[in-house]
N, C-alpha and C positions, 0 to 999 in steps of 0.2 A: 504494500500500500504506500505511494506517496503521500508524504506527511505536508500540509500548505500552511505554511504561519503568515498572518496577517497582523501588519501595527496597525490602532485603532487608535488614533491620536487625537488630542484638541486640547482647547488651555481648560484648566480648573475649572469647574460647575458647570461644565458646556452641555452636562450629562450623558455621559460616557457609558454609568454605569446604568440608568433610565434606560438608553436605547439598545445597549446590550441585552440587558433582560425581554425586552420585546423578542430581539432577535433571536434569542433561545426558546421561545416559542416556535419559529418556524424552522429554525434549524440546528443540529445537531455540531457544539463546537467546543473545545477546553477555552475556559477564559481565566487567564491569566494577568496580573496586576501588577505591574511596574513596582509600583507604592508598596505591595505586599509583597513582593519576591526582599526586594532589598530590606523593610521592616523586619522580615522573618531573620535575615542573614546577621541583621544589626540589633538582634534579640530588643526589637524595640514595640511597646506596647500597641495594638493597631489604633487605638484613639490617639495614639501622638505621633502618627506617621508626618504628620504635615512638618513640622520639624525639621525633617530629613533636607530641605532645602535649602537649608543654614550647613549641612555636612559637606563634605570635600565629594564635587561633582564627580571625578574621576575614580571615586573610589565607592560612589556610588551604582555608579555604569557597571565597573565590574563584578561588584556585586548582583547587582540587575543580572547580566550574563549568565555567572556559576548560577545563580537561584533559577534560574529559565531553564536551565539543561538540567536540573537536579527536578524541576517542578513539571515536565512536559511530559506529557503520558505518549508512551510511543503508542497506543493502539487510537489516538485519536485521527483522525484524516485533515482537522482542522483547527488549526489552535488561534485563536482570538489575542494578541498580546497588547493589552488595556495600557496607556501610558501618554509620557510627551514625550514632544520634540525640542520643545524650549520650557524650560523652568524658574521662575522667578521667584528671585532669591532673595527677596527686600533691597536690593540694591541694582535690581533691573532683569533683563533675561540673558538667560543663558544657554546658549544653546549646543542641543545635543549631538553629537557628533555623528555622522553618517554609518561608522565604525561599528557602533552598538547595533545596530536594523542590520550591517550584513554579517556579523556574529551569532547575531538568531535566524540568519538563513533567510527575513523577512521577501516574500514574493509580490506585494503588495501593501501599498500604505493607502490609509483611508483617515480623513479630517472630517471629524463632525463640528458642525457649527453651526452658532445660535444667534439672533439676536443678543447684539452688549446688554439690552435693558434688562432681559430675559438670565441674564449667567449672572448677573449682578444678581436678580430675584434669587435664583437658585444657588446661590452661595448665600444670600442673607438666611434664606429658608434653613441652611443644613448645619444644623448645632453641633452634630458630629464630626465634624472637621474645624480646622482653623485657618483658613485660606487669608489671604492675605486681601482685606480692604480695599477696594478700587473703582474709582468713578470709572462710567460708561465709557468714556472718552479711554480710558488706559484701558479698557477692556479690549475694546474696539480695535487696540494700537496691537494688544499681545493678539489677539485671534489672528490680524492681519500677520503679526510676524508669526505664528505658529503655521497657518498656512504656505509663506512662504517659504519657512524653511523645512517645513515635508514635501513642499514639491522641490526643494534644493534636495536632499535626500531620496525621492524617489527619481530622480533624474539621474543623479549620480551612481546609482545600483542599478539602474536601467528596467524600472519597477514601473508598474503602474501605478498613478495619485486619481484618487477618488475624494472628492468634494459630497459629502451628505449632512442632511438636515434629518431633525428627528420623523418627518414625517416621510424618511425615504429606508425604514428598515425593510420592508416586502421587495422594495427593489434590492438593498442591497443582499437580502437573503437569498431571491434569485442568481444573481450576481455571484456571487458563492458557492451556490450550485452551481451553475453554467459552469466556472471558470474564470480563469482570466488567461490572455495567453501568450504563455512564457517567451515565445518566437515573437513577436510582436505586440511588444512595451505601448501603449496608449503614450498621448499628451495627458495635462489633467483633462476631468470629467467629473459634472456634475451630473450626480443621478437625483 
């Protein structure tokens, strides 16, 4: 069985984990947590993962890594790897290196995105986390650079970039099944 891992990218509250759980409604995937591979590695409690963004990036990444290879079930045919591209660290973004996507074999990146007014709601909303504060306008700025730098990253692996909104899980679940195909890498694409 060929094994497909997919990154499932966007900034903080864009709700990642919302349209994932839809998505396991229609289709059959291992999902995997950036936040929770590395919290597990750095014996860190899961209500104070947000934290982790104040740790030394590079030694978060490789953590990320060893926990992906130790946490991926080989009988899965599809693995979901939940996470970013850029991380903001109270002192601006930073972004992830292309390195990490081709260390998990990643064959495709996907950007969910929201309306800024909308991921502001959804981080005020979520008392379980502690995201970092930010007017519409700095939301607006990181989505935009989150976007741009996964389609920097799926360019540079020669991967397909998929742009979705919450209201496009049915397509992206098609999508999924179909395939994507490995001979012939897409531009981005919005579904």
């Amino acid at each position: 069985m060929s094994q497909r891992v997919i990154a499932f990218t966007g900034i903080s509250g864009v709700g990642k984990t919302t349209f994932l759980s839809k998505l396991a409604e229609l289709i059959t995937f291992q999902h995997v947590t950036g936040g929770s591979l590395i919290a597990a590695a750095r014996a860190i409690a899961p209500g104070s993962r947000d934290t982790m963004r104040h740790a030394d990036l590079d030694e978060n990444q490789r953590l990320l890594i060893q926990g992906f290879y130790r946490a991926r079930d080989p009988d899965a045919g599809l693995i979901v790897m939940d996470g970013h591209v850029v991380v903001d660290t109270g002192e601006g973004l930073t972004k992830i290196s292309s390195d990490v996507f081709k260390a998990l074999d990643v064959m495709a990146m996907v950007h969910l995105e929201a309306d800024p007014s909308r991921i502001a709601q959804n981080r005020s909303r979520d008392s379980s986390r502690s995201r970092p504060k930010s007017e519409i306008e700095t939301l607006k700025m990181h989505q935009d650079a989150s976007r741009r730098h996964a389609s920097f990253i799926a360019d540079s692996l020669k991967i397909d970039f998929l742009i979705v909104g919450q209201g496009d899980v049915s397509s992206l679940a098609n999508r999924l099944t179909v395939g994507f195909d490995d001979a012939m890498p897409t531009k981005t694409q919005q579904i």
